[in-house]
N, C-alpha and C positions, 0 to 999 in steps of 0.2 A: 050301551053298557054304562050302568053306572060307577059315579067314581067307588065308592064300595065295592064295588062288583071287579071292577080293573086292577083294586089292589089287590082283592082275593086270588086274579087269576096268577097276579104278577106273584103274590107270597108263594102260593101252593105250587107251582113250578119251580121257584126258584129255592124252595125247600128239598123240593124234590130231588133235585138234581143234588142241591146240596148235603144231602144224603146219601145220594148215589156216589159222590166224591171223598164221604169215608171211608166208602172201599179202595176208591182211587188212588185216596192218601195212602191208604194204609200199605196198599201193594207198589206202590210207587217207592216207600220209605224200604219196605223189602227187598226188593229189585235194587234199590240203593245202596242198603247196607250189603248187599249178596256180590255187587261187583266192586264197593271199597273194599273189602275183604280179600276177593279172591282173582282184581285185577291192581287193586293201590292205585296210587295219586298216578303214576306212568302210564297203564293199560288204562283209566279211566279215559287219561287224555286220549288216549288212542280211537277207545270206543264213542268220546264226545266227537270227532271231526266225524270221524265213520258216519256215523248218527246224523250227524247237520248236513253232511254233505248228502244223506242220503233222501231227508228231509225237503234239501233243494231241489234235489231230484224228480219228486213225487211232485213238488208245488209245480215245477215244468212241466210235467207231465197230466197234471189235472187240469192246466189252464181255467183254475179255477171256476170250474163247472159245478163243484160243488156248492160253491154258493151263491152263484147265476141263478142253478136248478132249483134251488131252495126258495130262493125269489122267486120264479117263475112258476112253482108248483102251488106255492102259497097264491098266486093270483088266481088262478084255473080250478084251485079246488073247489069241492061242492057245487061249482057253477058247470061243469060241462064235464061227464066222465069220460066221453070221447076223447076231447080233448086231453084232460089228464093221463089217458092211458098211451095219446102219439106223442106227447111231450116228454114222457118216461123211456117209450122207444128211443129216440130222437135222442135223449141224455145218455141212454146205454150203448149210444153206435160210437158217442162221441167219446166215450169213457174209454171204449175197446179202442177205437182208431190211434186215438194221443198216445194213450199208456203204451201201447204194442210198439210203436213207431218211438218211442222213450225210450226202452229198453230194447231197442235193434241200436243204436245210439250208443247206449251203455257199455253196449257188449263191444262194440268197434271199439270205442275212445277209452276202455276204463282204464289204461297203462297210461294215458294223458291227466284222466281223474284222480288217478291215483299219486302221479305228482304232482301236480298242483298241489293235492289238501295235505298232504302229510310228510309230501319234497321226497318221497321213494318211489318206483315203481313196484315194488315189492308189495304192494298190495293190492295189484291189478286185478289177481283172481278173487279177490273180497270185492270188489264191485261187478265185476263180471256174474257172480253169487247172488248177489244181493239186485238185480237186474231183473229176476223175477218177483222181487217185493214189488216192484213199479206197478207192475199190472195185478196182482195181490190187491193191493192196497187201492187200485181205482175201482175195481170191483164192489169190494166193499163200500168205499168213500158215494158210488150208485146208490146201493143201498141204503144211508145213510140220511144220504140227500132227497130219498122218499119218503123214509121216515121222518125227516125235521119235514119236510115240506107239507106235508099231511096232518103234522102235528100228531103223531104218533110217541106220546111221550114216554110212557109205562116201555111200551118195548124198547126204545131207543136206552131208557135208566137199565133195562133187567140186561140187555146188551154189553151194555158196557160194564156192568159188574163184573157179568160172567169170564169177559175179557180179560177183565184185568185180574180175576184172580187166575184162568187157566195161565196167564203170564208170568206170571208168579212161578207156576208149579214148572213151571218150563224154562223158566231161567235159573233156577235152581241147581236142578243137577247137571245141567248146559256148563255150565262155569265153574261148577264144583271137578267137574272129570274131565273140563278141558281151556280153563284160564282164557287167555287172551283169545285163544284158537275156535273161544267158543262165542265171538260177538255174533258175528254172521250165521248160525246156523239157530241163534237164540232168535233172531229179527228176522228172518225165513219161517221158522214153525210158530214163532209169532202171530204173524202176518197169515199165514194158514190156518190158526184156530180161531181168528178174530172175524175171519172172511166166512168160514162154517158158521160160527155165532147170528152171525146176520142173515147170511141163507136158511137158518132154521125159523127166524123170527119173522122173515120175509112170506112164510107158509102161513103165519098167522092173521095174515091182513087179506084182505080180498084185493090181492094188487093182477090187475087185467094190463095187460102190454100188449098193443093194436101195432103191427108190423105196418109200414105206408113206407112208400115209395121215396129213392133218394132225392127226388125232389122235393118232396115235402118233409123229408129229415134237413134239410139246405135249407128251407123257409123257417123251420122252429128253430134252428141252430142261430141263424141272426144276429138275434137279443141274446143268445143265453152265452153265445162265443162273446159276443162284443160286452158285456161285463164280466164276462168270466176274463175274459186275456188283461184286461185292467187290474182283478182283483188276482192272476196268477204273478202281474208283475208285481201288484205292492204286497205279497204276501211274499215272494221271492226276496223281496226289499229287507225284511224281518230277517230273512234263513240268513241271505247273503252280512248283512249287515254283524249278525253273533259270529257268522265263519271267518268275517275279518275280525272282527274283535278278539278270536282265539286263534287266530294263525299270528295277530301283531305280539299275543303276548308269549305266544311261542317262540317267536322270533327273537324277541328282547326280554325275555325269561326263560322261561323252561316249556316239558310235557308237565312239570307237576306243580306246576302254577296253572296250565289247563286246567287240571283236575281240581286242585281247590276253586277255581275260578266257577267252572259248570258247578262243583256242591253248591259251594256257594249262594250260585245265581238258583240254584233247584230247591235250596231250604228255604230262601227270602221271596222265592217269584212263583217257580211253576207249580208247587203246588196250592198255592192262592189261584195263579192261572187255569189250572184244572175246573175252578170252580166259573173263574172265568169265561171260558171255554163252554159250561154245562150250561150256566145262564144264556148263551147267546145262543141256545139250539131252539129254546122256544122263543127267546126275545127276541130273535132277527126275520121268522118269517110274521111274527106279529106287528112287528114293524113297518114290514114290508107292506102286509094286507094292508094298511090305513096310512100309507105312504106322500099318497096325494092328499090327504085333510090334515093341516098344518095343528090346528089342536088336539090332533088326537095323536100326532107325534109327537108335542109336547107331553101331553099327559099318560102315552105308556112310557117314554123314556124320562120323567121327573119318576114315576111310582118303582122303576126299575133300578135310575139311583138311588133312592132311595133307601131300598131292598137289599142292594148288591154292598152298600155301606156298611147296614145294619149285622151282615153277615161278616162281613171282613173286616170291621174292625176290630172285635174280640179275639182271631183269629190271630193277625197282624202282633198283639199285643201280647200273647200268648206268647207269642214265638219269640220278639223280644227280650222277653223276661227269662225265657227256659231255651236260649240260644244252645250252652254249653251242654245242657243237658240231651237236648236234641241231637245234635252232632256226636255224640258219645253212641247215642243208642243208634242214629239211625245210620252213622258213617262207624269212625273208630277215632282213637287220641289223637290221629295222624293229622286230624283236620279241625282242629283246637284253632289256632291261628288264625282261623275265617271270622271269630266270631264275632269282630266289631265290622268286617266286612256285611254280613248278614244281616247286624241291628239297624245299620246306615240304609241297605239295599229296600228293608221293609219300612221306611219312614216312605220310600221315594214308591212303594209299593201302592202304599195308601193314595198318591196322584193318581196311579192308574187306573186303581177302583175309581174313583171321582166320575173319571173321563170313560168310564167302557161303555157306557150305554152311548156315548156321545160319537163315538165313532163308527157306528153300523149307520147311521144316520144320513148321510151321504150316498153312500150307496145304497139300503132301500129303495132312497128317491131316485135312483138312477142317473146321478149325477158322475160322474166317470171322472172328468177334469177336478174337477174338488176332491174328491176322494183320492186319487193317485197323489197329487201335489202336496196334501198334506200329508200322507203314508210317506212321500218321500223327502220331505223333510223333516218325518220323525225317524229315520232310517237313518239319513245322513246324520240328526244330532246323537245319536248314539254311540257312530263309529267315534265323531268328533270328539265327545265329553268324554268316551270311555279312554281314547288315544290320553286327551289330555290328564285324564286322570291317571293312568298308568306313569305317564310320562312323568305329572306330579309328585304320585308317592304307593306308585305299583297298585297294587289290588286294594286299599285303602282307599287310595285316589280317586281308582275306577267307581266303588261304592259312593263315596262323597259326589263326586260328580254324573252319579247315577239320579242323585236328589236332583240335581239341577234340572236335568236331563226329562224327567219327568214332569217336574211344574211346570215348567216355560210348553209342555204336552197340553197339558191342562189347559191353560192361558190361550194356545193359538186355537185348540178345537173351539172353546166356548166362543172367539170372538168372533170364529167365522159362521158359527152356528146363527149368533144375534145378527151379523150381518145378512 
């Protein structure tokens, strides 16, 4: 492929997606402004641990299959259909196995989950509920991981549209006719029209799954267990690392310093992350394919930063400039306050862009020791800068020291990269 040809594929995917993500904004900012409204800064906090904690859940419970599988699907494709149709098996036994044995788990221990994240038991029966999202959401996350692996892009964008606006329509009157009492039954019907979405789209593709024997599900399992339990611990690293960062400031603030804390972090990060997120469905099995030839790892991950720059920093800038106004429309006046939190948070947003193409890179190449160690000391400096930034001057602090947090990100991927 020529270099012409590698930026064209690297734009028109990463356009793609990035269009797909207007939607995502846009029902995201929905869903936002529909539970400031009709939960406030208190039940948001409620609904952000609920959330994270449920988050950590799923990462346990996927043992990061999904992005093993992605790798692993992306080697086998085109080259051998047999093979691709027992490695799908093989993905789908592992998917049911974890998730099921997740949520038997869930359902014993949720009066212990349930204090731990939020210091009551009183919301035992909300994880005990929320116990069959675990297996919801592997299901799908199967699906998902055939799609990215195949390179099935159109479906995987028309997917997630559809998703995210029946989410919309479902969180709506969820929360309108039933406030706080309506998180868990919003992320249940959720998690059921997301999983229909995908089994519709799954009809669309000629996907053939060859039944073989649990000995040879044991042989494909290998490779796809032994980076997947790496990539469920350092994605566990992320959940776990935000659930301290909002239990510390729970502790030594309030629930409604949670709640400014997640706006916050969700006007300055995740919805850039989203797009984040869409870039890496087709950049990482492309990655992956050309894993072992060192310049062509260079040259789709330069043309990807690139790309992913070029996108987020009009974005970035945007939001800056029209903080207050953003926060009006898409929260309420309640959350005025955040807005030098937000302008800080997106200075240190733009390191991330810098570095995202920079860290699937590791893993592609199936390096497990490099990729955990530095996941885990971008984990660790999070809780650390964020501690000391609260500790400094509250959610200000956090923001400020979010900048940090992110460069010295930057600085350690690149120089392990050149090493």
């Amino acid at each position: 492929m020529s270099e012409k040809d590698s930026y064209n594929t690297v734009a028109k995917s990463t356009f793609l997606f990035g269009g797909v993500q207007v939607f995502r904004v846009i029902s995201t900012i929905v869903k936002g402004k529909i539970l400031a409204v009709y939960l406030g800064p208190f039940g948001l906090g409620i609904a952000s641990i609920i959330i994270n904690t449920l988050a950590s859940l799923q990462t346990i419970s996927n043992v990061g299959l999904n992005f093993s599988g992605v790798r692993e699907i992306a080697f086998v494709n085109k080259k051998s259909n047999s093979k691709l149709s027992k490695l799908i098996f093989s993905l789908l036994v592992y998917f049911l196995f974890f998730s099921i044995l997740s949520s038997i788990l869930v359902l014993f221990f949720s009066s212990k989950i349930s204090l731990y994240s939020l210091g009551s038991v009183d919301y035992s029966l909300h994880y005990k509920c929320l116990s069959i999202v675990i297996l919801l959401n592997a299901v799908n996350l199967w699906y998902q991981t055939i799609f990215q692996g195949i390179r099935e892009l159109k479906i995987i964008a028309k997917s997630s549209v559809i998703s995210s606006v029946l989410s919309v329509l479902v969180t709506f009157p969820v929360y309108h006719f039933y406030g706080i009492n309506g998180i868990v039954p919003s992320i249940i019907i959720t998690s059921i029209l997301t999983l229909s979405t995908s089994f519709f789209y799954s009809k669309k593709i000629n996907l053939k799954i060859v039944r073989i024997k649990i000995n040879d599900v044991i042989i494909n399992g290998k490779q796809i267990i032994g980076l997947g339990v790496i990539k469920m611990f350092t994605s566990l690293m992320g959940n776990i690392s935000t659930l301290i960062i909002i239990i510390v400031i729970q502790k030594f603030g309030s629930l409604e310093e949670v709640g400014l804390y997640e706006v916050g972090m969700k006007i300055s990060y995740q919805y850039v992350g989203l797009i984040f997120a869409a870039i890496a469905v087709d950049y990482f099995p492309r990655i992956s394919a050309v894993s072992n030839i060192t310049e062509k790892v260079n040259e789709v991950s330069n043309h990807q930063t690139e790309i992913t720059l070029l996108l987020v920093i009009p974005i970035l800038l945007s939001l800056m400039i029209f903080t207050p106004l953003l926060i009006q429309i898409m929260f309420s006046n309640d959350f005025l306050e955040i807005t030098d939190f937000v302008r800080l948070c997106s200075v240190g947003v733009f390191f991330l862009a810098s570095k995202q193409a920079l860290d699937l890179i590791p893993f592609a190449k199936g390096d497990k020791s490099t990729f955990f160690y530095y996941t885990l000391y971008g984990s660790l400096s999070l809780v650390l800068f964020s501690f000391l930034g609260y500790w400094y001057k509250q959610l200000f602090g956090v923001a400020l020291f979010f900048i940090l947090h992110c460069l010295l990100n930057l600085i350690v991927i690149s120089i392990i990269l050149i090493k």
